[in-house]
C-alpha positions as CSV (number, residue, x, y, z in Angstrom):
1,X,111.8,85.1,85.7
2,X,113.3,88.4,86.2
3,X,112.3,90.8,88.9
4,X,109.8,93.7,87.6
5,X,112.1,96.0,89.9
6,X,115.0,96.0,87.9
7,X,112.8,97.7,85.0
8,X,111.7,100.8,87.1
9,X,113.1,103.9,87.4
10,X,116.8,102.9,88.2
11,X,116.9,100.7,85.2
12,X,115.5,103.7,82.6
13,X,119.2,104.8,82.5
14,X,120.4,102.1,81.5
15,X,117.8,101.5,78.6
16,X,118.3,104.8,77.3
17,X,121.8,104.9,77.6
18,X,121.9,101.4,75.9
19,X,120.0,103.4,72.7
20,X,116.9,102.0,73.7
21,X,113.7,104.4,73.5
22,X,112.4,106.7,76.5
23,X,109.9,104.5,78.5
24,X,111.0,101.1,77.1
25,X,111.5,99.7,80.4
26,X,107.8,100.7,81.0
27,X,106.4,98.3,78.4
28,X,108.9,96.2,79.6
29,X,107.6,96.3,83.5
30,X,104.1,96.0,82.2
31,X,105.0,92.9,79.8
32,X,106.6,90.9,83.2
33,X,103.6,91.9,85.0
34,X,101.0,90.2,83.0
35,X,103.0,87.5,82.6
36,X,104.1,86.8,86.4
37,X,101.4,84.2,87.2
38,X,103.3,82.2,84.4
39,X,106.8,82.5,86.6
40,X,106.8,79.2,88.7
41,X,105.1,77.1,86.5
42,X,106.4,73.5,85.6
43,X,105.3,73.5,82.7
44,X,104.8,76.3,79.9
45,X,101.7,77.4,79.8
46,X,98.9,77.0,76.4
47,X,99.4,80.1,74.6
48,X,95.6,80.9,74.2
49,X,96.4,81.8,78.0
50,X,99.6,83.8,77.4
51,X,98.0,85.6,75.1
52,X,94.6,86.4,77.3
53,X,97.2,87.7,80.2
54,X,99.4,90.2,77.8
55,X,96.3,91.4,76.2
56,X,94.0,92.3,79.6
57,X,94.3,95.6,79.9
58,X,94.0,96.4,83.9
């Protein structure tokens, strides 16, 4: 899974410059970081779970 890093700050440039919308890689970094317990699994998860993770709210 890709690193939530590469979606902060340094990578809003590049969104934007790709014609993305301002703070696209914000939903993006807070989409990876619901879903990170899912990263390492060997198998893919149910999607009942999946769908409990993206739609906790912190």
């Amino acid at each position: 899974m890709r690193s939530i890093a590469i979606l902060h700050p340094g990578g809003a440039g590049a969104a934007i410059g790709a014609g993305l919308r301002a703070g696209f890689h914000l939903a993006a970094a807070d989409v990876y970081r619901r879903l990170e317990e899912f990263g390492d699994a060997a198998e893919p998860p149910p999607v009942d779970e999946v769908k409990a993770a993206l739609l906790h709210r912190p």
